[in-house]
C-alpha positions as CSV (number, residue, x, y, z in Angstrom):
1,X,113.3,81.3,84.1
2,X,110.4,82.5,86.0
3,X,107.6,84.6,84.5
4,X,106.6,87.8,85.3
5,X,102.7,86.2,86.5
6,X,104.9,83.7,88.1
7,X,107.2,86.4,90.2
8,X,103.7,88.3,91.5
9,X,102.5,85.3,92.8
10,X,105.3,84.4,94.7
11,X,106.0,88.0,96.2
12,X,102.1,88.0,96.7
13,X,102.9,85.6,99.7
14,X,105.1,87.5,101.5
15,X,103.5,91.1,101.2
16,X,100.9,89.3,103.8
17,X,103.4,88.6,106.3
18,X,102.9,90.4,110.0
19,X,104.6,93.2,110.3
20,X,105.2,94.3,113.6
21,X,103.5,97.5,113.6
22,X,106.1,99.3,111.6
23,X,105.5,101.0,108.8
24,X,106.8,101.6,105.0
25,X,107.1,104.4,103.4
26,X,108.3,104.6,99.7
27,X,110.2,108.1,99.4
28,X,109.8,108.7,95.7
29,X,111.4,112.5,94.0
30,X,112.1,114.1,90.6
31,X,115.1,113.3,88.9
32,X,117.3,115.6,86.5
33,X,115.6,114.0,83.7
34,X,112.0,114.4,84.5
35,X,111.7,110.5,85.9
36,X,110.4,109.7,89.5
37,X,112.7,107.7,91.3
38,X,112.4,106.2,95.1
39,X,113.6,104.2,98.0
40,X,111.6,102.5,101.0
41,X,112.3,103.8,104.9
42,X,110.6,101.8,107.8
43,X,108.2,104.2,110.3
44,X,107.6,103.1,113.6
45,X,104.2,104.2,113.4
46,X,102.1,105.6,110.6
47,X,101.6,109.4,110.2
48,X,99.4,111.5,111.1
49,X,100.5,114.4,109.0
50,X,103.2,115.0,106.8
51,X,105.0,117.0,109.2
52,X,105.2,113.6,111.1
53,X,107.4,112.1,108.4
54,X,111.3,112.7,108.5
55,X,113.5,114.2,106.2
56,X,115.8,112.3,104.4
57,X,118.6,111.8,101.7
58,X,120.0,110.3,98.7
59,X,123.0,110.2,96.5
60,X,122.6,113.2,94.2
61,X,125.6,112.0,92.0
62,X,123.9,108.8,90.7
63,X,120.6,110.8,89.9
64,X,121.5,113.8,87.8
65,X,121.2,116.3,90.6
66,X,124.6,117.2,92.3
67,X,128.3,117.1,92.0
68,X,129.9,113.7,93.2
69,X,132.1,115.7,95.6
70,X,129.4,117.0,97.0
71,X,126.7,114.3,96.6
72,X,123.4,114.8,99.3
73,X,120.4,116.1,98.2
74,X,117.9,115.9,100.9
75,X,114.1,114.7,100.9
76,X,111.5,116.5,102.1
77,X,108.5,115.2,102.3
78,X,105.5,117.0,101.3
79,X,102.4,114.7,100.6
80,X,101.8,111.2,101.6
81,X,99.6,108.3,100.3
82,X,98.3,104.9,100.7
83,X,100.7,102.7,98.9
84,X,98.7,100.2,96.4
85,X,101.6,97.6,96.2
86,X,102.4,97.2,100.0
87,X,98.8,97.8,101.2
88,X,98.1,98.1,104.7
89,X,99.1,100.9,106.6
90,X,102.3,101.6,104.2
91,X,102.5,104.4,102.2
92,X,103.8,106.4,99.9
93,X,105.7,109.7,100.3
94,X,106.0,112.6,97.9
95,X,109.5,114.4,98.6
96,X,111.2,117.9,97.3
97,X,114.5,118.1,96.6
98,X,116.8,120.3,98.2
99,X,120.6,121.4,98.6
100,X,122.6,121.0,101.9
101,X,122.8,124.5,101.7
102,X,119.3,125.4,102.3
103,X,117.8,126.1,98.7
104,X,115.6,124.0,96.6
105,X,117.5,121.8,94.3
106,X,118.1,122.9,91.1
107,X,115.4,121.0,89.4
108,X,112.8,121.3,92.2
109,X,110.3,123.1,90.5
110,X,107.6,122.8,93.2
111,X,109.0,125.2,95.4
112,X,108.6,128.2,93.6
113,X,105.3,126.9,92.4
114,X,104.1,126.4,95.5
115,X,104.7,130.5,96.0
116,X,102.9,131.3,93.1
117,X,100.1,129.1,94.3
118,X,100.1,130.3,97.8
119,X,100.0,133.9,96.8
120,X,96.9,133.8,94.1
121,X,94.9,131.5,96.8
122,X,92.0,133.3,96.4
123,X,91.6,132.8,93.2
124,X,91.1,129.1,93.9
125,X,92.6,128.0,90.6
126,X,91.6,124.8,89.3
127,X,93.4,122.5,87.0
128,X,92.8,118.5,85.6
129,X,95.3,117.1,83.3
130,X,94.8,115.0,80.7
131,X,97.7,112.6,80.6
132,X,98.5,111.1,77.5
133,X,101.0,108.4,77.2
134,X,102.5,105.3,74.8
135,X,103.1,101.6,75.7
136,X,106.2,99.9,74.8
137,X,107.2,96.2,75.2
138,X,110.8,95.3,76.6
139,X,112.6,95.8,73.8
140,X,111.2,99.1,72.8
141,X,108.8,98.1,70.4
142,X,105.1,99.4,70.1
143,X,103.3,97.2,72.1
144,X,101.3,94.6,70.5
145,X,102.2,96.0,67.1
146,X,102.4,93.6,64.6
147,X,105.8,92.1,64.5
148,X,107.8,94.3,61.4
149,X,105.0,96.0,60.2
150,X,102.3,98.3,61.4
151,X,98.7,98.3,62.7
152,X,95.8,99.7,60.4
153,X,95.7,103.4,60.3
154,X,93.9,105.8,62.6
155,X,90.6,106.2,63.4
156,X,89.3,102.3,65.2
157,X,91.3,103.0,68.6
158,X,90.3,106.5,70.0
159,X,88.0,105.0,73.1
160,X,87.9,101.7,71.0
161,X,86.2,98.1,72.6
162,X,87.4,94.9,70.9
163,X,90.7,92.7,70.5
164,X,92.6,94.2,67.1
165,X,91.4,98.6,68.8
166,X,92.6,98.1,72.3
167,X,95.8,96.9,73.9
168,X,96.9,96.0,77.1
169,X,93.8,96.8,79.1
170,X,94.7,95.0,82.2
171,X,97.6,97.4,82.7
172,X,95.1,100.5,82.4
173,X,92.2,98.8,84.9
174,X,95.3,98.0,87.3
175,X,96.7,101.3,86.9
176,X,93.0,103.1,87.4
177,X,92.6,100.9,90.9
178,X,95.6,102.0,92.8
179,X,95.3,105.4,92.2
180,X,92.2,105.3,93.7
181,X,93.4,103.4,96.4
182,X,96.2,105.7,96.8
183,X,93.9,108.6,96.9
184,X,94.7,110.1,93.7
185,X,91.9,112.6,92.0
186,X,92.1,110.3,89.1
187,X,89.2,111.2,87.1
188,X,89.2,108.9,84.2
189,X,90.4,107.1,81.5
190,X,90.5,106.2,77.4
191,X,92.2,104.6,74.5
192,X,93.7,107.5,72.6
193,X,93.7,108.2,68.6
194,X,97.3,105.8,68.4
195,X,97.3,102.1,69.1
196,X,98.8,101.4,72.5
197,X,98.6,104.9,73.4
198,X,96.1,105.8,76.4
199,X,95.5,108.7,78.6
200,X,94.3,109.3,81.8
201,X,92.8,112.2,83.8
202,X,93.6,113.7,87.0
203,X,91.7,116.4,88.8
204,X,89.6,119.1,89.2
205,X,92.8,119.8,91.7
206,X,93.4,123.3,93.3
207,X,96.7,124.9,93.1
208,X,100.0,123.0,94.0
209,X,97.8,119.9,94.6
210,X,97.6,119.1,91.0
211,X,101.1,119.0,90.2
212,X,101.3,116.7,93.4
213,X,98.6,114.4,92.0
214,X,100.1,113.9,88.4
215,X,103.3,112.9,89.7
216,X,102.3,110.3,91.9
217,X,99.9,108.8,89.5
218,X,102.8,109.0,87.1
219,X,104.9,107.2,89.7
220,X,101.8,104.3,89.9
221,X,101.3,103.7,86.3
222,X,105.5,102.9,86.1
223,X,105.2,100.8,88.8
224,X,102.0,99.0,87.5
225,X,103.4,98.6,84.5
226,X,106.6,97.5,85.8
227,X,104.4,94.6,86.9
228,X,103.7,93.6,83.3
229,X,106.9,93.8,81.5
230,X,105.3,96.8,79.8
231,X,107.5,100.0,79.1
232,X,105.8,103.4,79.3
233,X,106.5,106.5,77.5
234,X,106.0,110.2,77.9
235,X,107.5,111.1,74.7
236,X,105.2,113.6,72.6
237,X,106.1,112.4,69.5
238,X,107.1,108.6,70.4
239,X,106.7,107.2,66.5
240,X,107.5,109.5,63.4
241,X,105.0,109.4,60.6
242,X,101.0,109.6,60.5
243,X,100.6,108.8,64.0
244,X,99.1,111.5,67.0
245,X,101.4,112.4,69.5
246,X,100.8,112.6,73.4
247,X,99.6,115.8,75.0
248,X,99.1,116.7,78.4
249,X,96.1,119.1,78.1
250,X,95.7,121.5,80.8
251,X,92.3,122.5,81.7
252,X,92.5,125.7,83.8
253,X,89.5,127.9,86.0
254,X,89.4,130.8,88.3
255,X,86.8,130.9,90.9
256,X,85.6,134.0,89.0
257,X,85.7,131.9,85.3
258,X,83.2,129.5,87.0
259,X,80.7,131.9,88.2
260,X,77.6,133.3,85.4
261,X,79.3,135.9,83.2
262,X,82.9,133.9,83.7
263,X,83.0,134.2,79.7
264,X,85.2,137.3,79.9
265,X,87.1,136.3,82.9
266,X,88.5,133.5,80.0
267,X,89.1,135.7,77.3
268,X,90.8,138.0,79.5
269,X,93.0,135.3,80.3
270,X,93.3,134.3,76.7
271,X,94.3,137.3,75.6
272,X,97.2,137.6,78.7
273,X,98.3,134.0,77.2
274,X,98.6,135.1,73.7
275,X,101.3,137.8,75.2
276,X,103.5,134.9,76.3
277,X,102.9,132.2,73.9
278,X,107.1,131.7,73.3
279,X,107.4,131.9,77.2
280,X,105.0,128.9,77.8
281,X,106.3,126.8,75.3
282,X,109.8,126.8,76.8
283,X,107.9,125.1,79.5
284,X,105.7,123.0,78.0
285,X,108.1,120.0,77.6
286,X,111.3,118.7,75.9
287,X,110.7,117.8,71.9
288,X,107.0,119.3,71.6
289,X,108.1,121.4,68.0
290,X,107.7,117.5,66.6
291,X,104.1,117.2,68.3
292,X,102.8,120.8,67.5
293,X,102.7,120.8,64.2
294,X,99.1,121.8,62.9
295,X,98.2,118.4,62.3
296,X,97.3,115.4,64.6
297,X,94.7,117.6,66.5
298,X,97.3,120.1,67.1
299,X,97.9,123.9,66.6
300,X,101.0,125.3,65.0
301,X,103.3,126.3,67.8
302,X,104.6,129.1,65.6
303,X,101.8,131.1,66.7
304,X,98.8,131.3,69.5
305,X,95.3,130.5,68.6
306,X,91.7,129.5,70.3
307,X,88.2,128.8,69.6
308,X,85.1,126.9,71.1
309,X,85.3,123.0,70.3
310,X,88.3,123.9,68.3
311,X,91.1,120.9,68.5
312,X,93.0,122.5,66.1
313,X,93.9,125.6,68.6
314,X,96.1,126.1,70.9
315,X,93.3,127.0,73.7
316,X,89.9,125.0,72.7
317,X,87.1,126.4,74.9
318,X,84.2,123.9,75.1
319,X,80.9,123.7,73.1
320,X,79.2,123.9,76.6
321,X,80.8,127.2,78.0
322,X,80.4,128.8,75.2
323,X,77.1,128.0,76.2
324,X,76.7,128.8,79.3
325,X,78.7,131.7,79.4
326,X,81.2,130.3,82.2
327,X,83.0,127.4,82.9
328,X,86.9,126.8,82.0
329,X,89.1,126.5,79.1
330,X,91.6,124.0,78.0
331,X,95.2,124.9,76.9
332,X,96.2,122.0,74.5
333,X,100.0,122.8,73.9
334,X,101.2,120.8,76.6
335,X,103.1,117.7,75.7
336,X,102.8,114.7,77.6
337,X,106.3,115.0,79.5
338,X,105.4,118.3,81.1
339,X,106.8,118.7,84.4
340,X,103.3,120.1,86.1
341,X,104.6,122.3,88.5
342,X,106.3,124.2,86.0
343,X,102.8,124.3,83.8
344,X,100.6,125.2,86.6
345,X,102.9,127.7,87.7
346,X,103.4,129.9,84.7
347,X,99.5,129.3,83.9
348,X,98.8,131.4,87.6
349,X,101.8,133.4,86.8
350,X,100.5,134.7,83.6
351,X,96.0,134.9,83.9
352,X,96.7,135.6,88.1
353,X,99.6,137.8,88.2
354,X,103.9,137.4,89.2
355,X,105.0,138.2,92.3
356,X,107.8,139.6,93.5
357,X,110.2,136.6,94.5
358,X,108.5,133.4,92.2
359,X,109.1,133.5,88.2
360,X,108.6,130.4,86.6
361,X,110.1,131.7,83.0
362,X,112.6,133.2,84.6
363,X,113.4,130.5,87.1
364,X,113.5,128.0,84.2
365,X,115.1,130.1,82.1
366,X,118.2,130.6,84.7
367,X,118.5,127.1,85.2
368,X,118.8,125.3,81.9
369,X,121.6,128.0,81.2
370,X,123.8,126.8,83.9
């Protein structure tokens, strides 16, 4: 049988033949389950803009999305990158989903974030997530956990250097390189608190971008890892017992937050998420009551809290803007399977304002009833 090191060298052959001047483009969407999915199209040419790229379709049926009787759900293409794995001019396309009938798909929930976005633009909301996530081997073991048993306990790992802290580093650096070659805002990266359990950073990104950029950069690190015969997981709470879960911690600014006096531009919006701690949590990914607990570095999700260099609360607002007296906060309820569009969304909804035809709560609400 032929080894995964083995296979990459053998495809690495052929990913430098000629071709032709036509182009690939990976079309990758949203499933029903919160997973990206894709499929590769040739381009004559390479794109200018997105609106150069065309629409097109899958089977809805296989995917979680539609009926089988009435099985197309059409791509549209609404951001575009340099593809990492192809190289050249190829690239890869981020798609909505929508319904032959004209409306967004039932679990497109960029569309209406995109209206919240668009409306509060002069705001110029910021966000960067901080994108926690767990490695598993191929047979859903932690990886490089000791064989029926566990690793030491807690404390070595968080940003840990040495063989017995860190594991599977190569997959992090390769992950880290192609979404910068992609294009991503990728900002950084750590060890977390939990062997085999990393995180990376994506942003400052303004408005819809930033849900844009986590998804792709999601979509990289499977691929990568795909590579490696590793497994990755989005779980908040992927092992039971005295181990951290994985957060997505959503760090959130107004242009008028980062300008001297922003300090009561934040609490205002502090106070406004307080009113609709249940509401966000409905949104804040599937299985986070086993995360927020009030221990791990977490707050209790049974009720809203916040405090300057406070891990322990639901919205920790840094030593340093406390400070300064302007800056941003950081909402740490978030669990690592968030979908960011709904996030991002409800965040503007809630510190910018509704409007009239885009509510995520509602939206969500609506659909998971159905």
């Amino acid at each position: 049988m032929v080894s995964i090191t083995e296979q990459t060298a053998i495809l690495a052959k052929y990913l430098d033949l000629n071709q032709n001047g036509k182009v690939l483009a990976e079309y990758v969407w949203i499933d029903a389950e919160g997973n990206t999915r894709s499929k590769c199209k040739t381009l004559n040419k390479k794109p200018s803009t997105v609106d150069d790229l065309p629409e097109w379709n899958f089977d809805g049926s296989s995917t979680g999305q539609a009926p089988g009787h009435d099985s197309d759900v059409y791509l549209r293409p609404v951001a575009f990158y340099n593809d990492p794995f192809r190289k050249g001019d190829n690239i890869i396309v981020l798609t909505e989903c929508w319904n032959n009938d004209g409306t967004p798909n039932k679990f497109n929930h960029r569309h209406e974030c995109a209206k919240l976005m668009k409306a509060h633009a002069d705001e110029e909301v910021w966000f960067g997530l901080e994108q926690e996530y767990t490695l598993f081997d191929q047979y859903d073991q932690p990886y490089a956990w000791p064989k029926g048993g566990f690793p030491a306990p807690q404390g070595p790992y968080y940003c840990g250097v040495g063989t017995g802290k860190v594991y599977a580093r190569d997959v992090i650096e390769a992950h880290y390189r192609a979404c910068l070659h992609a294009g991503v805002e990728i900002s950084g990266i750590n060890a977390e608190v939990m062997p085999s359990q990393w995180e990376f950073q994506v942003g400052p990104c303004e408005g819809i971008n930033m849900g844009d950029e986590l998804w792709i950069a999601r979509y990289l690190l499977q691929r990568v890892a795909e590579e490696f015969g590793v497994k990755i997981s989005f779980h908040p709470k992927p092992l039971k017992g005295d181990w951290n879960g994985a957060g997505c911690h959503t760090n959130v600014s107004t242009k008028s937050m980062r300008a001297p006096g922003g300090m009561k531009d934040i609490e205002s919006a502090l106070s406004k998420l307080a009113k609709r701690h249940k509401e966000h949590l409905l949104l804040y990914g599937a299985d986070n009551d086993m995360r927020l607990t009030g221990r791990h570095e977490t707050a209790s999700m049974e009720a809203f809290s916040s405090g300057v260099a406070n891990r322990g609360a639901s919205v920790r607002i840094p030593r340093s803007v406390a400070k300064e007296g302007f800056g941003y906060f950081e909402d740490r309820r978030p669990a690592s399977n968030i979908d960011p569009y709904l996030v991002t969304g409800i965040m503007v909804e809630t510190i910018c304002g509704s409007i009239p035809d885009a509510d995520m709560f509602k939206e969500y609400a609506r659909e998971t009833s159905d």
